[in-house]
VEXKE-111568 format. One line per field, with one value per residue (C-alpha): x, y, z; residue in one letter. Coordinates in Angstrom, 2 decimals. Example, Ala and Ser with C-alpha at 12.3 -4.5 7.8 and 13.67 -1.06 7.14 Angstrom:
BEGIN
xx: (12.30 | 13.67)
yy: (-4.50 | -1.06)
zz: (7.80 | 7.14)
residu: (a | s)
! end
This chain:
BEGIN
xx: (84.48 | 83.00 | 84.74 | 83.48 | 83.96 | 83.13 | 83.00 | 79.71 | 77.96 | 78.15 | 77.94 | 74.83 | 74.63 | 74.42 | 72.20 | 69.80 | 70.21 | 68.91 | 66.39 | 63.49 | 64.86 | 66.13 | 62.54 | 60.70 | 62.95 | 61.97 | 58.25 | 58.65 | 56.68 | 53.96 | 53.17 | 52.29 | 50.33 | 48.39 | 48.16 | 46.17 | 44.10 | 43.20 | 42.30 | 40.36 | 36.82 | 37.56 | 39.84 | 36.69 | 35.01 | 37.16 | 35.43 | 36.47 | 32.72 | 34.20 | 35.84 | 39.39 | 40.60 | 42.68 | 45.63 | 46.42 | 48.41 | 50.34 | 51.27 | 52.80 | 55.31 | 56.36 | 54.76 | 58.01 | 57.57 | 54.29 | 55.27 | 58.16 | 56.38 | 53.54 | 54.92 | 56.24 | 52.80 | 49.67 | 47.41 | 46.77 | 49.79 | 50.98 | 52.48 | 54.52 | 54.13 | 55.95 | 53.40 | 52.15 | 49.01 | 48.50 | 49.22 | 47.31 | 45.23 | 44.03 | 40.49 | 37.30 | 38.55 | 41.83 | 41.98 | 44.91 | 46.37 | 47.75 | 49.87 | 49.70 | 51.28 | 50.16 | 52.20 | 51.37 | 52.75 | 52.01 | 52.08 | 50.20 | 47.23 | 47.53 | 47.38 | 44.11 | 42.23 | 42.77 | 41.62 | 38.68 | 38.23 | 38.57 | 36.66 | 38.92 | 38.99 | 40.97 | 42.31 | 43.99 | 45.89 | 46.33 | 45.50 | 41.68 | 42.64 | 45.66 | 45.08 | 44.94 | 42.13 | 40.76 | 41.30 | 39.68 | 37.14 | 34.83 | 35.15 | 32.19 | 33.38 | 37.14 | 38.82 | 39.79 | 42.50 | 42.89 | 46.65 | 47.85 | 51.27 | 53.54 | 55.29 | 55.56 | 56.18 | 53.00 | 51.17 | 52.21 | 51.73 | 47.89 | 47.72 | 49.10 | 47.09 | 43.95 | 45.61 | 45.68 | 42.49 | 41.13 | 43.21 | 45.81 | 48.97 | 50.88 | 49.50 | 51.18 | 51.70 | 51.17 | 51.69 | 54.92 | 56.63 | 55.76 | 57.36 | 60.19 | 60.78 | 60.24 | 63.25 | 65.28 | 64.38 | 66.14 | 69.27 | 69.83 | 68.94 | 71.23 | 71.26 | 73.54 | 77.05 | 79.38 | 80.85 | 76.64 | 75.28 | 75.12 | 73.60 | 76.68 | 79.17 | 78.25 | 78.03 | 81.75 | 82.25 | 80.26 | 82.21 | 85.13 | 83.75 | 81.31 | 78.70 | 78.04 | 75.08 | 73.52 | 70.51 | 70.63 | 66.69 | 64.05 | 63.09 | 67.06 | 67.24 | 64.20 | 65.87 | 69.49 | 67.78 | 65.86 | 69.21 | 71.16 | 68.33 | 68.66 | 72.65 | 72.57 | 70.09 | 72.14 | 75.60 | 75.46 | 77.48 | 77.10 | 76.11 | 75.18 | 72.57 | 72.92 | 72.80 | 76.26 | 77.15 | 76.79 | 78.77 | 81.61 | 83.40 | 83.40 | 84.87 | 87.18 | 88.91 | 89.50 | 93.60 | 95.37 | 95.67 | 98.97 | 100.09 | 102.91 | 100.58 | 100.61 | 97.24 | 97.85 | 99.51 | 96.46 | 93.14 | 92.54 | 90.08 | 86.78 | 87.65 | 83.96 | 82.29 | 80.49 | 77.34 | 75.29 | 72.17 | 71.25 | 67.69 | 68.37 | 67.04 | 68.32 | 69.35 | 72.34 | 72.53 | 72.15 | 75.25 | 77.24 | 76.44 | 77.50 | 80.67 | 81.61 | 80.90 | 82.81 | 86.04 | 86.25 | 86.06 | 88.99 | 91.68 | 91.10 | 90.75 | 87.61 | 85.84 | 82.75 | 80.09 | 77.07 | 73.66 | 71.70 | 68.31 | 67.29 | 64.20 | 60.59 | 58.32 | 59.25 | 57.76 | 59.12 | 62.76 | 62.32 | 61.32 | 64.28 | 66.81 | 65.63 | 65.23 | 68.46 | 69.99 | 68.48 | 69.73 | 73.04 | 72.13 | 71.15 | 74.31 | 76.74 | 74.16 | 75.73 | 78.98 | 79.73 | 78.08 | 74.92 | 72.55 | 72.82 | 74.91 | 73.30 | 72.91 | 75.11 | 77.89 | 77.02 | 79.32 | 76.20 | 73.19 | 70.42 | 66.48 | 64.73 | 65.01 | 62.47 | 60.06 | 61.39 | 60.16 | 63.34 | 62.73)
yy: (27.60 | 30.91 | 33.94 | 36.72 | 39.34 | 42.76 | 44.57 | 42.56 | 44.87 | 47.92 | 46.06 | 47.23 | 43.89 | 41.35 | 43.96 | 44.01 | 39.73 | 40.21 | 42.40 | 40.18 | 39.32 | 43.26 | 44.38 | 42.14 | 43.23 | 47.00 | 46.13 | 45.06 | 48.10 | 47.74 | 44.55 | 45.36 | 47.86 | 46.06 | 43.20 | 46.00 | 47.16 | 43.26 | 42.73 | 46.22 | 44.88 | 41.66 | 44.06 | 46.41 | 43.73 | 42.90 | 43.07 | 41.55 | 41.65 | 41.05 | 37.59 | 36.98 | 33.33 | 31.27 | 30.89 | 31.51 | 29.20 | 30.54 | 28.07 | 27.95 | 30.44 | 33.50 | 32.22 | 32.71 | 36.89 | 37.00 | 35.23 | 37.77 | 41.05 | 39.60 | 37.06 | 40.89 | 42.18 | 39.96 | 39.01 | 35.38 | 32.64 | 32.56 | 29.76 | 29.02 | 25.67 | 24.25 | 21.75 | 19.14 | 19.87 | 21.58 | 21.39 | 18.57 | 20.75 | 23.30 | 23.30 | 25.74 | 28.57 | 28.62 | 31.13 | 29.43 | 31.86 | 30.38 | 31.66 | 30.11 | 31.29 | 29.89 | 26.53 | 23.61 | 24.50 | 20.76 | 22.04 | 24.74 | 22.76 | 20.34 | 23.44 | 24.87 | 21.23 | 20.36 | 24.12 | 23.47 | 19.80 | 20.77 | 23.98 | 26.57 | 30.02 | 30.64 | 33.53 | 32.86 | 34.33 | 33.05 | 33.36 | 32.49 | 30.04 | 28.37 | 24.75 | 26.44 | 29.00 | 25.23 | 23.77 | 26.14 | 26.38 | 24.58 | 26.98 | 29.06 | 31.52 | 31.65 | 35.48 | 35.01 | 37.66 | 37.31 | 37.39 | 39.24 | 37.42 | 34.97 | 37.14 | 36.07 | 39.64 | 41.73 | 38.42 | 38.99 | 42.42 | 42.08 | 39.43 | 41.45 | 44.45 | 42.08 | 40.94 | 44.65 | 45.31 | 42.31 | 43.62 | 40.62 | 42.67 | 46.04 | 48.37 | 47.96 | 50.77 | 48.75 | 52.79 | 53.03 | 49.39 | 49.93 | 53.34 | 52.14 | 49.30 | 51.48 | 53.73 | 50.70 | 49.87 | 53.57 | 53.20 | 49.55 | 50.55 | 49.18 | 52.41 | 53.26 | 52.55 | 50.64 | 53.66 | 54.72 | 51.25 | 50.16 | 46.23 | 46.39 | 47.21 | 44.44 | 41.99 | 43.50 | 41.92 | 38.87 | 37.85 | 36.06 | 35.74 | 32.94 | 34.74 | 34.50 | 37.38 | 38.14 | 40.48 | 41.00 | 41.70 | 39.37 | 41.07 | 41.31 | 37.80 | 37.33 | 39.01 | 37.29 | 34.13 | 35.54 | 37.29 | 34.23 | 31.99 | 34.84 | 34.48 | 30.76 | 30.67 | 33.34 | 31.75 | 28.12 | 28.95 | 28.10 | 30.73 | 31.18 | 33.04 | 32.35 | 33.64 | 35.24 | 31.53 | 30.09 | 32.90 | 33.53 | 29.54 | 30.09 | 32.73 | 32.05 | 29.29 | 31.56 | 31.12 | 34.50 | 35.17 | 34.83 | 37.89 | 36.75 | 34.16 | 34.08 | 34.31 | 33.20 | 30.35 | 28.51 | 30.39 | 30.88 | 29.41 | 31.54 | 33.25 | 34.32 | 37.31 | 38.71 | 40.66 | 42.78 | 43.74 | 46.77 | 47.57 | 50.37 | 48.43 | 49.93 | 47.11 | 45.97 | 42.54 | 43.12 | 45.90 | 43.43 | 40.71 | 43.09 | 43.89 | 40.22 | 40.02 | 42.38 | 42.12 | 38.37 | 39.23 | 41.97 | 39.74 | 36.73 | 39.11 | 38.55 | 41.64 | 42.92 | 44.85 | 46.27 | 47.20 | 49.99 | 50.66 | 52.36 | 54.68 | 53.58 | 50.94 | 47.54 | 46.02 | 48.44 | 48.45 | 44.25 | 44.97 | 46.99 | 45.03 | 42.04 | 43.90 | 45.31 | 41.67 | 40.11 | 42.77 | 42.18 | 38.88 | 39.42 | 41.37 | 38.78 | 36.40 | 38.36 | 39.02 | 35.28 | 34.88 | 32.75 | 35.55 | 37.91 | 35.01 | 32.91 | 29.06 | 27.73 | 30.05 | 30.10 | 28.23 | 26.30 | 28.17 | 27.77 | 28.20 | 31.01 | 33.22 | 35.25 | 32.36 | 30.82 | 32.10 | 33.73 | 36.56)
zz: (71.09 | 69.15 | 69.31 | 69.76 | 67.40 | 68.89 | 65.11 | 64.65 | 67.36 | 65.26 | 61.89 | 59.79 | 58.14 | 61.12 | 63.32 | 59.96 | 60.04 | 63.79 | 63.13 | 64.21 | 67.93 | 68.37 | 67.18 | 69.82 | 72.64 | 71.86 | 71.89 | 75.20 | 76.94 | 73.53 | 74.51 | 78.43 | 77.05 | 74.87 | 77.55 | 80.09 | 77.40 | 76.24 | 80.12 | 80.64 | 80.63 | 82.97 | 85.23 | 85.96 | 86.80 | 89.82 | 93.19 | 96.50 | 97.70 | 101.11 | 100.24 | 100.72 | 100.14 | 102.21 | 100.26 | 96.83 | 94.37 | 91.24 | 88.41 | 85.34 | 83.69 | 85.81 | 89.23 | 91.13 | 89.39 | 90.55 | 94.20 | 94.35 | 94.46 | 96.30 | 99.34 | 100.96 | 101.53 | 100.61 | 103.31 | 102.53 | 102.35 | 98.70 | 97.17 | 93.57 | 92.32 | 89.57 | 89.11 | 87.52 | 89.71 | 93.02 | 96.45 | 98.20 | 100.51 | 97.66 | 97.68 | 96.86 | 99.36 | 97.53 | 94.46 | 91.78 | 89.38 | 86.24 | 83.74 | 80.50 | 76.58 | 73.36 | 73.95 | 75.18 | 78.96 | 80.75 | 84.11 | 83.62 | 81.38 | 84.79 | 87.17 | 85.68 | 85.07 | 88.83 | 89.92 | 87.89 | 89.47 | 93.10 | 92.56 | 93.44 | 92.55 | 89.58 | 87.57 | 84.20 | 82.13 | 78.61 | 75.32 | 74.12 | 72.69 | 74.30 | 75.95 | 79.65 | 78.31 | 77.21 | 80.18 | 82.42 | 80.22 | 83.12 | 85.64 | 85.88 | 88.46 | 86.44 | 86.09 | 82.83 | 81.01 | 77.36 | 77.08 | 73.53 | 72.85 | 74.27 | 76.72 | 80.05 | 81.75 | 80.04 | 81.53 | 84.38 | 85.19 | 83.98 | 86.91 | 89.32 | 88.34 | 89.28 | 92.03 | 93.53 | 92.77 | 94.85 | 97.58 | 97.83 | 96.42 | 96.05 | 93.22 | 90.10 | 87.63 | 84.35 | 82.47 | 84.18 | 83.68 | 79.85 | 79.86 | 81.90 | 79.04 | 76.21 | 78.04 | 78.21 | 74.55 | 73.61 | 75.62 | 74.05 | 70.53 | 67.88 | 66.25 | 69.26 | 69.01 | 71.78 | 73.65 | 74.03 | 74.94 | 78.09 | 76.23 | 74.23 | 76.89 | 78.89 | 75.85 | 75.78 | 79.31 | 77.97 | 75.04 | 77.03 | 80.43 | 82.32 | 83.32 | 87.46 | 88.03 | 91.01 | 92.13 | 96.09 | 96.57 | 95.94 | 92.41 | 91.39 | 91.90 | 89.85 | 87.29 | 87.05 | 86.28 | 83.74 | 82.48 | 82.70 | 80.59 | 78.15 | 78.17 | 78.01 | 75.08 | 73.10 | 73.67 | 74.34 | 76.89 | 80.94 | 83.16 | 86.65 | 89.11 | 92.35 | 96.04 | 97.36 | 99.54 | 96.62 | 94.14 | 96.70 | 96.45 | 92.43 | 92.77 | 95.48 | 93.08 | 90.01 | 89.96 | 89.46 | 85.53 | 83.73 | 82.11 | 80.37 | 78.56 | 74.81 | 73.75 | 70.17 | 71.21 | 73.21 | 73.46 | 77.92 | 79.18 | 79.80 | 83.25 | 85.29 | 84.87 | 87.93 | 86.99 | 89.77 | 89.39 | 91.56 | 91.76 | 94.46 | 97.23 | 100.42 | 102.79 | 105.42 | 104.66 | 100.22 | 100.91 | 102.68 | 100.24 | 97.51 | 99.52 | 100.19 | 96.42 | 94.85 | 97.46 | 96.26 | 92.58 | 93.16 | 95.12 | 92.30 | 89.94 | 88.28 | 86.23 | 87.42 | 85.85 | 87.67 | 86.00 | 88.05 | 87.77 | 91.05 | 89.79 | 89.51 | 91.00 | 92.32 | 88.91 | 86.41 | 87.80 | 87.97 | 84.49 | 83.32 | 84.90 | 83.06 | 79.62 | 80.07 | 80.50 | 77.72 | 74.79 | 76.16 | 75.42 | 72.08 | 71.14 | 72.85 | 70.42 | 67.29 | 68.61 | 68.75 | 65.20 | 66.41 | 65.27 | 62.34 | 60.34 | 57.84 | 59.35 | 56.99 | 58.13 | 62.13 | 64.45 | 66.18 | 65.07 | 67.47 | 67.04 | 66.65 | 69.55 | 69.41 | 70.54 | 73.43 | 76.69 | 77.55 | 75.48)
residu: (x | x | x | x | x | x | x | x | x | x | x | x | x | x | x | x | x | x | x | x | x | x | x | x | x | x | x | x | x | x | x | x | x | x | x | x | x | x | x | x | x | x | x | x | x | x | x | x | x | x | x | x | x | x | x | x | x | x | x | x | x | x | x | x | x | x | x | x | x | x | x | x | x | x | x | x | x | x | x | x | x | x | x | x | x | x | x | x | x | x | x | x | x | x | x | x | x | x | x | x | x | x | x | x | x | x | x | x | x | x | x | x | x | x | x | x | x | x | x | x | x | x | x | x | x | x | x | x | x | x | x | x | x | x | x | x | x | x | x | x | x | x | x | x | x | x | x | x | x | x | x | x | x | x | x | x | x | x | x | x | x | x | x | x | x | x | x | x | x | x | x | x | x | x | x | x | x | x | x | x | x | x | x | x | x | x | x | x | x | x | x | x | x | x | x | x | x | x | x | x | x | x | x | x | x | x | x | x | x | x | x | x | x | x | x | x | x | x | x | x | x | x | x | x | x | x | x | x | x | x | x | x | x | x | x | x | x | x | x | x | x | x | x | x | x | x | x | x | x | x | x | x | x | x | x | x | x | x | x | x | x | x | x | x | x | x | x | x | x | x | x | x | x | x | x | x | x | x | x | x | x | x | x | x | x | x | x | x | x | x | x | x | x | x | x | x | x | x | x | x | x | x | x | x | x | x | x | x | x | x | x | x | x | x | x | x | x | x | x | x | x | x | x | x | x | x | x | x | x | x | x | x | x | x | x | x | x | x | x | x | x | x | x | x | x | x | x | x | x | x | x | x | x | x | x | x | x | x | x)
! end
């Protein structure tokens, strides 16, 4: 197992080597930007001319985001589907909202080719020339937003920018989730050392823990499984979001460390790491979660660390909690030598990170 090695984080040479995946987290709020101003024209457009539909049907990459900040307050019965395909009742009063990247994403390509089929109402997001753009491409009546890049979360706030405007979700402040990432992109900056970092401190926490994180409202628990794809991907190592029933047993059969272990003799094991994500929702039930929670984690003596982001919309402070996840991510990445080492050197280089979705 890869050490980590907690020099790395404020080493010039393996933050330069990383320079590519650091550089595309701090464009996060460019790229949301750029996403709105890609989408102006068909945005104007937007009209609900009286017509609601029945139901609407999200697909492909981010649905559960998009179902998250909508199910709460849209008018109309929402449904995520994972695909391949749609629901068996979705039909031409049904609108289908499909978020697609540059890849070849099967399940969304099958999403949009049945919406087309059936005749549903569709709204896509994707690049012009991605296979969903393609395969919507026979849908006369389809909303159609150019997407800019390959990230799932500027996608996503163009769609739910439409989605507002045709009166079937909250409003969405695309201005303020870019300036809310561009803040995050400051306060995780490489140029700022450990004791300043709030990425680093909690890639500190990281480096010899099993990450269990949990988000008590809907959005925070949007955003630990984004975190923990992000953590996986970056450290080969497991790592866990989940509700608290499900958090509480792991924790509950952590045995009591030994202090008089020699930790040169036998490396420990990886003990769990509990990770909170507070999004300042105000709520009984998440406070008593959180209590439960952290309670546990003190009697079996498990660390926790808790990432706060209570300011701004729903969206923006989804946003930050997620961006703040995956630079920890990143620097646990080059703490345990699997970014910012050359691949002959690594301990089990992976791909490119930069590209995956998780990013």
């Amino acid at each position: 197992m890869s050490l980590f090695d907690d020099s790395r984080l404020d080493d010039p040479a393996a933050l330069e080597a990383s320079d590519h995946l650091l550089r595309r987290l701090a464009g996060a709020g460019a790229r949301v930007r750029a996403e709105l101003d890609a989408s102006e024209e068909a945005l104007s457009q937007l009209a609900t001319d009286g017509f609601r539909p029945r139901a609407i049907v999200a697909a492909g990459r981010d649905a559960r985001l998009v179902r998250a900040v909508l199910e709460p307050v849209c008018p109309v019965p929402f449904v995520a589907w994972p695909g391949p395909g749609l629901p068996g009742w979705t039909g031409p009063l049904d609108l289908v909202v499909v978020l697609g990247g540059d890849d070849a994403d099967t399940e969304a390509v099958s999403a949009a080719s049945e919406a087309v089929r059936r005749g549903s109402g569709l709204m896509v997001a994707s690049p012009a020339d991605s296979p969903v753009a393609q395969a919507s491409a026979g849908s006369r009546h389809a909303i159609r937003l150019p997407s800019q890049s390959d990230d799932q979360l500027a996608a996503a706030v163009a769609v739910l920018q439409g989605l507002h405007q045709l009166e079937l979700g909250p409003a969405v402040d695309a201005k303020a989730v870019a300036e809310m990432l561009d803040e995050v992109a400051i306060e995780c900056s490489p140029n700022k050392d450990v004791a300043s970092n709030p990425a680093k401190d909690l890639a500190l926490m990281l480096g010899d823990a099993l990450p269990l994180v949990w988000g008590g409202s809907v959005l925070a628990a949007r955003a630990a499984r984004r975190v923990v794809e992000a953590v996986r991907l970056a450290s080969g190592r497991p790592a866990l979001a989940a509700d608290c029933g499900h958090l509480l047993p792991v924790l509950a059969n952590q045995p009591p460390r030994d202090v008089f272990a020699d930790p040169f003799d036998k490396p420990e094991e990886l003990r769990p790491g509990l990770v909170i994500l507070d999004d300042g929702v105000e709520d009984e039930s998440v406070a008593e979660h959180r209590r439960k929670l952290e309670d546990k984690a003190e009697r079996h003596d498990v660390r926790v660390h808790v990432v706060t982001q209570a300011n701004g919309t729903d969206v923006a402070r989804y946003a930050a909690l997620t961006q703040h996840g995956r630079y920890a991510a990143a620097y646990l990445g080059i703490g345990l030598g699997r970014y910012g080492t050359p691949a002959e050197d690594a301990p089990s280089a992976p791909g490119n990170p930069a590209e995956d979705p998780a990013w």
